[in-house]
C-alpha positions as CSV (number, residue, x, y, z in Angstrom):
1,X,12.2,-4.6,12.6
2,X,10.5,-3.5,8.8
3,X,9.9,0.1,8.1
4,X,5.9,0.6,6.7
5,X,4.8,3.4,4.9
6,X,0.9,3.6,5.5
7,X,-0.1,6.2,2.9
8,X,-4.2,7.5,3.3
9,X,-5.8,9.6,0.9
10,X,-9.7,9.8,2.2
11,X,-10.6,12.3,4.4
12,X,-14.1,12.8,6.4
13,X,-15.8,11.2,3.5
14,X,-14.6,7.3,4.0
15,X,-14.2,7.4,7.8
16,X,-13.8,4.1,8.2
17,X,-10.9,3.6,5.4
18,X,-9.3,6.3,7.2
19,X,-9.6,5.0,11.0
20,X,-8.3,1.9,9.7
21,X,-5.5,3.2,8.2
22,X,-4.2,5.4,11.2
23,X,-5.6,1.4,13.4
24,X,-2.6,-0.3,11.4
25,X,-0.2,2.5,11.3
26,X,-0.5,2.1,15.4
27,X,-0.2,-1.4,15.4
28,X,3.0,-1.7,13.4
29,X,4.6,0.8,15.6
30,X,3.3,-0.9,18.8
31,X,5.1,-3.8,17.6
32,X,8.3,-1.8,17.2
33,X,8.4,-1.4,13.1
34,X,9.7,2.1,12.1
35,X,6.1,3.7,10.5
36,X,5.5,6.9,9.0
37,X,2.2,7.7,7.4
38,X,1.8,10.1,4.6
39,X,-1.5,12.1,3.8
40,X,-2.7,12.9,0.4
41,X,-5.4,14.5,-0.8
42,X,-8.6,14.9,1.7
43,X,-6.2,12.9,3.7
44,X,-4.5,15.9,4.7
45,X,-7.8,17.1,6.9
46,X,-7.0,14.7,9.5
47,X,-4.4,17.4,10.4
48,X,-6.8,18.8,12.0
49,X,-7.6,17.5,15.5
50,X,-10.6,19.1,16.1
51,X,-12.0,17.3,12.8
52,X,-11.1,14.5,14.4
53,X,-12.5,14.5,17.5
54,X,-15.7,13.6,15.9
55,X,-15.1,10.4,14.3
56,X,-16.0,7.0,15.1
57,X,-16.3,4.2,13.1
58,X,-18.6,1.2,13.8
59,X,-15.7,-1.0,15.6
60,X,-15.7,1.6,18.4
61,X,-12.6,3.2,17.2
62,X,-12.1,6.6,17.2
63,X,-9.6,8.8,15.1
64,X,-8.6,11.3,18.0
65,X,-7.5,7.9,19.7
66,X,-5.6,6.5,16.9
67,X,-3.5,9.9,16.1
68,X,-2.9,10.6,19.8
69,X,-1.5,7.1,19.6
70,X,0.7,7.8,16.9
71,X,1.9,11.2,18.1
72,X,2.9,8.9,21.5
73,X,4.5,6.8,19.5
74,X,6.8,9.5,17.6
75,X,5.5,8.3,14.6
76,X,6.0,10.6,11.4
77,X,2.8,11.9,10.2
78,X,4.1,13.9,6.8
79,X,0.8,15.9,5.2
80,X,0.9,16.5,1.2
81,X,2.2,20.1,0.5
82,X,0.1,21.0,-2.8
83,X,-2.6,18.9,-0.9
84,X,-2.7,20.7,2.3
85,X,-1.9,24.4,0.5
86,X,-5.1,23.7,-1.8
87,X,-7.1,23.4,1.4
88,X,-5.8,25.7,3.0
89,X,-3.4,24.4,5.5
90,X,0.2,25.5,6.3
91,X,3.1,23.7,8.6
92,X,2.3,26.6,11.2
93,X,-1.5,24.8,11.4
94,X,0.1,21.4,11.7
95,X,-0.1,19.5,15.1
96,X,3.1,17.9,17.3
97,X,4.3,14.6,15.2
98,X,2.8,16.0,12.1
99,X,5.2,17.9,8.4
100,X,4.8,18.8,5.2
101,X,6.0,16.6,3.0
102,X,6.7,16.3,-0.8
103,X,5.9,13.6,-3.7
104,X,9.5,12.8,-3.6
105,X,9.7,12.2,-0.3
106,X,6.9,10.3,-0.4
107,X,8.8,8.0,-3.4
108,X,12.2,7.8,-1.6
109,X,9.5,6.3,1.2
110,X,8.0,3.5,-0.8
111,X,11.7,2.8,-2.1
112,X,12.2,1.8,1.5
113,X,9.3,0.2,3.1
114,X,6.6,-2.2,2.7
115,X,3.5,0.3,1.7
116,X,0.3,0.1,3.2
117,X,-2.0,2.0,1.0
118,X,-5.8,3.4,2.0
C-alpha cells in the first residue's frame, strides 16, 4: 500500500475544503494506505472537537464524523507547533490520534508520500 500525506491549512472559514480534506484522508486509510494528515495554519482549529461538532458541509458530511473516523483508524493527525502556539493551543489541549508536529517533519513527510494538499 502508498503512504499519503493530506496536508489542510483552512480552518472554519473554508468548511468545505476542509471536510473534504479529512473525506479523502479517511478514504485512503479505509483502503489500507498508511495516511497521516498535517494541520497548518487555521487548520490547526480542527483540534478542537467541539469546533467541530458544528460543521457540515452541503454533501451531508460532517467533520466530527470524518475525525472520529480517522482517530478509529489510528491515523496521525500532527497540528503545526508555531501554528497551534499562535492560537493558543498546546499538546496538553490536543485530542487522542492528534501531535505537534514541526515543518521538518512535515518535509521528511512529503519526501515519502504522495501529498494531498487542501
Amino acid at each position: 500500500m502508498a503512504k499519503f500525506l493530506v496536508t489542510l491549512s483552512c480552518g472554519p472559514e473554508a468548511p468545505v475544503r476542509a471536510v473534504r480534506a479529512m473525506f479523502l484522508a479517511k478514504v485512503a486509510a479505509g483502503k489500507g494506505h498508511d495516511v497521516t494528515v498535517f494541520l497548518l495554519d487555521d487548520a490547526v482549529y480542527w483540534a478542537n472537537l467541539g469546533m467541530a461538532e458544528n460543521v457540515r458541509i452541503p454533501t451531508g458530511d460532517a467533520m466530527i464524523d470524518q475525525i472520529r473516523e480517522l482517530q478509529a483508524k489510528g491515523v496521525k493527525i500532527l497540528v503545526c507547533k508555531p501554528c497551534a502556539a499562535s492560537r493558543m493551543i498546546g499538546a496538553d489541549d490536543l485530542p487522542q490520534g492528534y501531535a505537534i508536529s514541526t515543518a521538518a517533519d512535515l518535509i521528511d513527510l512529503a519526501a515519502e508520500s504522495k501529498v494531498i494538499s487542501l
